[in-house]
C-alpha positions as CSV (number, residue, x, y, z in Angstrom):
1,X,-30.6,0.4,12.2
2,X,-34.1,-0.1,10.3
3,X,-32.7,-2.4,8.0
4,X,-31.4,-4.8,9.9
5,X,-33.6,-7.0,12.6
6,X,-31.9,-6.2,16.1
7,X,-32.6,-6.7,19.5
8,X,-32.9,-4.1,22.0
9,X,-29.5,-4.8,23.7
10,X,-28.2,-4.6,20.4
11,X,-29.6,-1.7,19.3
12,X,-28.5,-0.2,23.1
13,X,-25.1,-1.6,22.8
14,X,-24.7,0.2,19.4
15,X,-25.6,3.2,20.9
16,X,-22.9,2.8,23.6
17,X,-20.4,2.6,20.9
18,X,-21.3,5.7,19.1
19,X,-21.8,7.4,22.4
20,X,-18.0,7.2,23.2
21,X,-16.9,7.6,20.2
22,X,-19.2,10.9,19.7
23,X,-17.9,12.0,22.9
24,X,-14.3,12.7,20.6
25,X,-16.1,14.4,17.5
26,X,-15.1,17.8,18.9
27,X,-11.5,17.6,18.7
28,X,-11.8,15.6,15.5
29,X,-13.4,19.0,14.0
30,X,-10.8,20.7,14.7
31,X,-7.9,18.3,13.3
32,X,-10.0,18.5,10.3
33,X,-11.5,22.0,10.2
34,X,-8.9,24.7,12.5
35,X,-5.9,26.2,12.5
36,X,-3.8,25.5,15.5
37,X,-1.8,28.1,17.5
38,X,0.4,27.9,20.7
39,X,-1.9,26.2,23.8
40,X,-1.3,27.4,27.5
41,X,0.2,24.4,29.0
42,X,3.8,23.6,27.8
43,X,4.1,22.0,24.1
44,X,0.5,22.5,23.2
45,X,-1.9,23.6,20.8
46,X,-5.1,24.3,20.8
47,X,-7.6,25.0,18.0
48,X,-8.3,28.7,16.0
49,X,-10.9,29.5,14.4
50,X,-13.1,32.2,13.8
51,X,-17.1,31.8,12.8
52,X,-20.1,34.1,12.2
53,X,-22.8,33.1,13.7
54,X,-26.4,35.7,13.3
55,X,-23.8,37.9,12.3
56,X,-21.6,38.0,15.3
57,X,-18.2,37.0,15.1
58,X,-16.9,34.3,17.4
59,X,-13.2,33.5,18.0
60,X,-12.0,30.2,19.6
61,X,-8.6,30.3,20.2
62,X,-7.8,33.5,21.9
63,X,-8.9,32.4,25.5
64,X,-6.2,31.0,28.1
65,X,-8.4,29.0,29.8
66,X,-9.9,27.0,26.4
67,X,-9.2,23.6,25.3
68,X,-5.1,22.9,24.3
69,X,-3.2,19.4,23.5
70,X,-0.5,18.4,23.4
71,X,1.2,15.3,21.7
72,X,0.7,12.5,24.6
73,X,-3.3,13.8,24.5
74,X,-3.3,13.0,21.1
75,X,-2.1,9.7,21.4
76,X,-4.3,9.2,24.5
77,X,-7.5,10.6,22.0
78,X,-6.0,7.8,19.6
79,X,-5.6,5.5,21.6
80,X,-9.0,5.2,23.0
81,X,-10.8,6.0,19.5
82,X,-9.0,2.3,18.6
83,X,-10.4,0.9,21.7
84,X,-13.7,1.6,20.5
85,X,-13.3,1.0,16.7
86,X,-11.4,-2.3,17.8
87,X,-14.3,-3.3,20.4
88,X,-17.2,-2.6,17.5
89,X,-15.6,-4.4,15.2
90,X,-15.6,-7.6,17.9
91,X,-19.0,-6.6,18.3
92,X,-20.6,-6.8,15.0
93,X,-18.6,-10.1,14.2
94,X,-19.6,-11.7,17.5
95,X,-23.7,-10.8,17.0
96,X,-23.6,-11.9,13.4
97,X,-23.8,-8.2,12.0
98,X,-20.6,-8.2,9.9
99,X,-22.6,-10.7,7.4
100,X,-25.3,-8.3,7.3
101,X,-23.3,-5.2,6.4
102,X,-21.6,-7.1,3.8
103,X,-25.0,-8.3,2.0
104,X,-25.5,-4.7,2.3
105,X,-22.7,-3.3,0.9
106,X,-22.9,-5.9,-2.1
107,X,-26.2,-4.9,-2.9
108,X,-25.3,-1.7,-3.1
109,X,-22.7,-2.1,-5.4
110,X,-25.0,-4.4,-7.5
111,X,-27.6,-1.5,-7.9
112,X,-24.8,0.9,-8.9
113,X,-23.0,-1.6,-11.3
114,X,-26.4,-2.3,-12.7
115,X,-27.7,1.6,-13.2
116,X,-24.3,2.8,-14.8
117,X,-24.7,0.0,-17.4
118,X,-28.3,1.0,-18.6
119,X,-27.0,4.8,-18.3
């Protein structure tokens, strides 16, 4: 956000955004980084893992009462994770932003065009 001249709103609504969608960055660690066994509930699954933390071990997983999913909480997760992708994008094109990102983006690519042709 230092490169780009916002307002306070903006900057607070930006943060809004990244709020809710942070508020789904646990389970998205676990699609990406567990192994899933049988959940509690019916039809569910719930994240295993195992990590070593000060060099005690710590399972996740094993408990009846942790976190399980099933397919319709997925879909929900989903669901509401293009909610909020869906209402940033409307965000940064309605405030302008999306022309700033792509100046961005093209200098980028200009500086690395221009430093793998003199390397």
């Amino acid at each position: 956000m230092q490169d780009v001249n916002l307002s306070d709103l903006q900057k607070q609504q930006i943060r809004e955004f990244l709020d809710e969608a942070d508020k789904y960055a646990k389970v998205r660690n676990h699609i990406a980084h567990s192994m899933w066994g049988k959940g509690t509930r019916p039809d569910s699954f719930k994240p295993m893992s195992v990590a070593i933390r000060h060099g005690k071990l710590k399972y996740l997983g094993v408990l009846s009462d942790e976190d399980d999913y099933t397919e319709a909480d997925f879909v929900t997760i989903a669901d509401k994770l293009a909610i909020i992708c869906n209402s940033y994008v409307a965000f940064l094109r309605s405030s302008g932003l999306t022309a700033s990102i792509e100046r961005k983006i093209e200098e980028i690519i200009s500086r690395n065009s221009a430093s793998r042709e003199s390397g």
